[in-house]
C-alpha positions as CSV (number, residue, x, y, z in Angstrom):
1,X,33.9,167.3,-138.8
2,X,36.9,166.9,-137.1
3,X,35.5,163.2,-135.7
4,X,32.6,165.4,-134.3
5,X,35.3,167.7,-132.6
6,X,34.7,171.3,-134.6
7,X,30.6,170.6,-135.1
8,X,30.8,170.4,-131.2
9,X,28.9,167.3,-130.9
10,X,30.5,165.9,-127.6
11,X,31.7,167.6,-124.2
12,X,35.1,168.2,-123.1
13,X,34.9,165.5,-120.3
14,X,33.6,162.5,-123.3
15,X,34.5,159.3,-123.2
16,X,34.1,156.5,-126.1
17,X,33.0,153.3,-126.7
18,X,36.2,150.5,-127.8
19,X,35.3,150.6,-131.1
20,X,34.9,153.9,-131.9
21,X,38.2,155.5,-133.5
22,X,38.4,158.4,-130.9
23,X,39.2,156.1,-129.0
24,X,42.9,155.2,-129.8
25,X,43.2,158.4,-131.0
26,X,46.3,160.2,-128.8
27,X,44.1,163.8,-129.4
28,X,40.8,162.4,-128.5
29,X,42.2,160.8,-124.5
30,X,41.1,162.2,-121.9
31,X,43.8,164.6,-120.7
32,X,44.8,165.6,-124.5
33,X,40.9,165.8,-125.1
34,X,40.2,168.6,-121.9
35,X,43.1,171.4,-123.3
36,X,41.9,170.4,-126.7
37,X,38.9,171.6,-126.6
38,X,39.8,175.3,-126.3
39,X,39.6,175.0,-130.0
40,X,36.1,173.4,-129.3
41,X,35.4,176.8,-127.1
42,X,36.5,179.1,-129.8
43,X,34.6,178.2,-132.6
44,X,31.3,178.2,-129.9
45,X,31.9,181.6,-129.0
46,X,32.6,182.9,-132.5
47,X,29.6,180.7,-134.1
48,X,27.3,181.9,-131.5
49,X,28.1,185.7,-132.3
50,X,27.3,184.8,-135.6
51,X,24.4,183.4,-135.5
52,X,25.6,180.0,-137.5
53,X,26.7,176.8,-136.1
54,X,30.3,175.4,-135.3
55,X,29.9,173.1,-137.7
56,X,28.6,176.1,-140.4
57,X,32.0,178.1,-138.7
58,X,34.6,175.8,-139.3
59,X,34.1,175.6,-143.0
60,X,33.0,179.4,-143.4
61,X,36.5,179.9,-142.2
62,X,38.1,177.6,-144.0
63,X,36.4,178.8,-147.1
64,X,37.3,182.3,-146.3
65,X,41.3,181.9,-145.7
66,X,42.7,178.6,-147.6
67,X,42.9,179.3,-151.2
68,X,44.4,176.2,-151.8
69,X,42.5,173.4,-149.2
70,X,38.9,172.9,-150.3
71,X,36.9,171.4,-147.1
72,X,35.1,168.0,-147.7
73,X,33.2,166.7,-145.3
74,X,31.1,163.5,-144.8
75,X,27.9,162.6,-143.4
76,X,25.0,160.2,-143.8
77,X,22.6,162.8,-142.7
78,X,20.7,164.5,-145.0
79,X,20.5,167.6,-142.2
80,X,23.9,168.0,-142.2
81,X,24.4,168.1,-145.7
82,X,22.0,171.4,-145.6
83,X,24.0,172.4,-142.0
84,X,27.2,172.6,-144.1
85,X,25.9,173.9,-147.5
86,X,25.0,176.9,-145.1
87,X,28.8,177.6,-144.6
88,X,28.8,179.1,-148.0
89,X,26.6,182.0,-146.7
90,X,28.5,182.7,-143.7
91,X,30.2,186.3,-144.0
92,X,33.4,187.6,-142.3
93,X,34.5,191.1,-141.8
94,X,38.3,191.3,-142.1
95,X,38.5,192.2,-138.3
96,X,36.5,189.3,-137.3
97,X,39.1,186.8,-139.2
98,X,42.0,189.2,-137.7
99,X,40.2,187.9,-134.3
100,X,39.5,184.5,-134.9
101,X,43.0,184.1,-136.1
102,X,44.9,185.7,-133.1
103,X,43.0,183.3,-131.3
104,X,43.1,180.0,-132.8
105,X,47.2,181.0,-133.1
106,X,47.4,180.8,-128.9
107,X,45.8,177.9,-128.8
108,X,48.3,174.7,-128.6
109,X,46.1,171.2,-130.1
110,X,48.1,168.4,-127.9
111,X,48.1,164.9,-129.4
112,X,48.8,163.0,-132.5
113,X,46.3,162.7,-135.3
114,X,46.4,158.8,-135.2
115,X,47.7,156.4,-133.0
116,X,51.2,155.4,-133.3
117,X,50.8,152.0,-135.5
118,X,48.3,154.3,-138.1
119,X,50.7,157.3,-138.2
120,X,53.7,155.0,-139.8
121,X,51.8,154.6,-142.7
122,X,50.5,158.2,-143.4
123,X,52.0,159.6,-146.3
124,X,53.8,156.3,-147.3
């Protein structure tokens, strides 16, 4: 999710190989990558609390507050299917989202999506 970013499954301080995407990507360098992952942080803290995993989070929320964005996710890994499926059983009170959306709002994601070249042709 996220190129591993909101399933947590790399450090703030990660580095990646040349051929992996994150690579090029402006969000994933190094400086971009270390105030980035206050996001990262967030959805710990929060997942922790509630007993699920980011990953389990990240869709629970989106679930719970886009009416109009389903999430779809990919993997190769049949434990990750059942990791996500679980987001459907994930319950918010409406002062936990009130939380969890105060502080997502303060926090700033620095970087483009894709690098330059990519970007051009998004939405063309």
């Amino acid at each position: 999710m996220g190129k591993g970013f909101l399933g947590a499954k790399f450090e703030k301080n990660a580095t990646f190989a040349s051929e992996d995407f994150r690579s090029v990507s402006p969000r994933f360098n190094q400086e971009n990558l270390a105030k980035n992952y206050a996001l990262v942080e967030l959805i710990q803290n929060h997942a922790h609390a509630k007993g699920v995993t980011p990953a389990q989070l990240a869709l629970s929320w989106i679930l719970h507050t886009q009416k109009i964005i389903v999430p779809l996710f990919g993997t190769t890994k049949e434990s990750r299917l059942i990791e996500n499926i679980g987001a459907l059983q994930v319950s918010w009170s409406q002062k936990e989202l009130e939380v969890f959306q105060k502080e997502l709002a303060a926090i700033k994601i620095e970087g483009a999506r894709y690098p330059e070249r990519i970007n051009k042709m998004v939405d063309k």
